[in-house]
N, C-alpha and C positions, 0 to 999 in steps of 0.2 A: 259896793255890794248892791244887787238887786234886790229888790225888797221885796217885790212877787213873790210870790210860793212861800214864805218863812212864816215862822209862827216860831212860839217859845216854850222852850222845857225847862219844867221846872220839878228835879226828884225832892221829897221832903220826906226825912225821917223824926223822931223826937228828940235823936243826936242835931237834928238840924240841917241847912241846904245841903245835900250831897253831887247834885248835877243842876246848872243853868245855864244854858246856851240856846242859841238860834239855829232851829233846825230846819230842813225841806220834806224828810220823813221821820214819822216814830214806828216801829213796828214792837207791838206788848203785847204779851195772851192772855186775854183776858178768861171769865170761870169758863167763857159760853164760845170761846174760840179765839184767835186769831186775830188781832185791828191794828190797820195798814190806816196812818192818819196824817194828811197834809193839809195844807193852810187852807184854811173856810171851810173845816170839815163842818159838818153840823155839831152843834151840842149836845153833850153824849157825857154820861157818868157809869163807871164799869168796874166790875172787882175783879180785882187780878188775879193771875193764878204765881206761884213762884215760877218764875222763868225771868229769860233775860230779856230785857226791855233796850232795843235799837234805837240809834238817832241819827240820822245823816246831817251831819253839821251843818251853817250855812255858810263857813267861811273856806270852804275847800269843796272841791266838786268830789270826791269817792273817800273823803275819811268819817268814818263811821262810830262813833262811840258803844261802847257794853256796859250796861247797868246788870250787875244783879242784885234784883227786886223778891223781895220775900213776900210776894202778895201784897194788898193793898187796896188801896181805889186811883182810879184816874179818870181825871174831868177835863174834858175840855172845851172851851168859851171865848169867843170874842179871842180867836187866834193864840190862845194860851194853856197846854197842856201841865195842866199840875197832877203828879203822881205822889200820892200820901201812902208811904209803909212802914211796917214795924222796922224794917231795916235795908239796907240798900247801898251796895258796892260797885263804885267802878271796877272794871278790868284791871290796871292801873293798881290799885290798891289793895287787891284783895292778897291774900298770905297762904301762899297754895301748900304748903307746909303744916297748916294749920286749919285751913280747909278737909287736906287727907285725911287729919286724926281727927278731926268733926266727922266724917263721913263713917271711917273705923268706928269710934266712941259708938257712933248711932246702930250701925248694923248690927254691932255687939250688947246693943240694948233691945232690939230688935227680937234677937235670939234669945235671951234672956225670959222678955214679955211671953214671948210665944211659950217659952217652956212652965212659964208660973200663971199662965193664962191670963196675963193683964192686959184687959182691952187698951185702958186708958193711956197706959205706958208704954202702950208698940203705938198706938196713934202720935202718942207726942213723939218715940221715937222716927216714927214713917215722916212726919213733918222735918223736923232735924236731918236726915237723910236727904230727900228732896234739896231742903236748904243746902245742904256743903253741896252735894251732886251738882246745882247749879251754879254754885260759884265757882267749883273746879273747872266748869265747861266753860264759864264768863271769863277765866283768867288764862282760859289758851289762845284767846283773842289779843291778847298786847301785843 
């Protein structure tokens, strides 16, 4: 393998490694937009937004990996991308069964907040929503 252009991803949740491999691209959204990051990017520390975090492998030219990232920070150093989140699914793994009734559950909490005017409880709802929403999108990808 050529070793030009790679650099390393590394997803870390408090369950522990979820993703490490040798990439050519990462594409993550960050709060402030959009970063497109390959080997000797400059160093860079960024809060994520929930969305799905891209990897172009380095052991295959067009296979591409799908994280989904429920927000978080991402640094990267000395050709080493480490992604720190509360939680964080491959494609691969995620339980699209279980995902839908996340998404249900939330909307229905949603509706709920709105009617008894709780700020606090449609925001954590609106979060949770976001959440399942990106994992059902992360898991059309396998």
């Amino acid at each position: 393998m050529d070793e030009s252009g790679i650099f390393k991803v590394n997803i870390v949740t408090p369950d522990g490694q979820v993703y490490s491999h040798h990439s050519r691209r990462l594409i993550a959204r960050a709060t402030d937009g959009d970063l497109g990051i390959l080997a000797n990017h400059l160093p860079l520390i960024a809060t994520l937004q929930i969305a799905e975090v891209r990897s172009l492998r380095a052991d295959s030219d067009n296979r591409e990996d799908e994280i989904a990232v429920n927000g978080g920070y991402l640094e990267f150093k000395d050709n080493v991308a480490t992604i720190i989140a509360d939680s964080a699914e491959r494609a691969r793994d995620i339980d699209l069964r279980r995902a839908r009734y996340a998404k249900e559950r939330a909307e229905k909490r949603i509706k709920k907040a709105e009617q008894t005017h709780d700020i606090d409880d449609r925001q954590r709802a609106q979060v949770a929503l976001a959440r399942a929403i990106n994992r059902i999108n992360v898991s059309q990808h396998r």
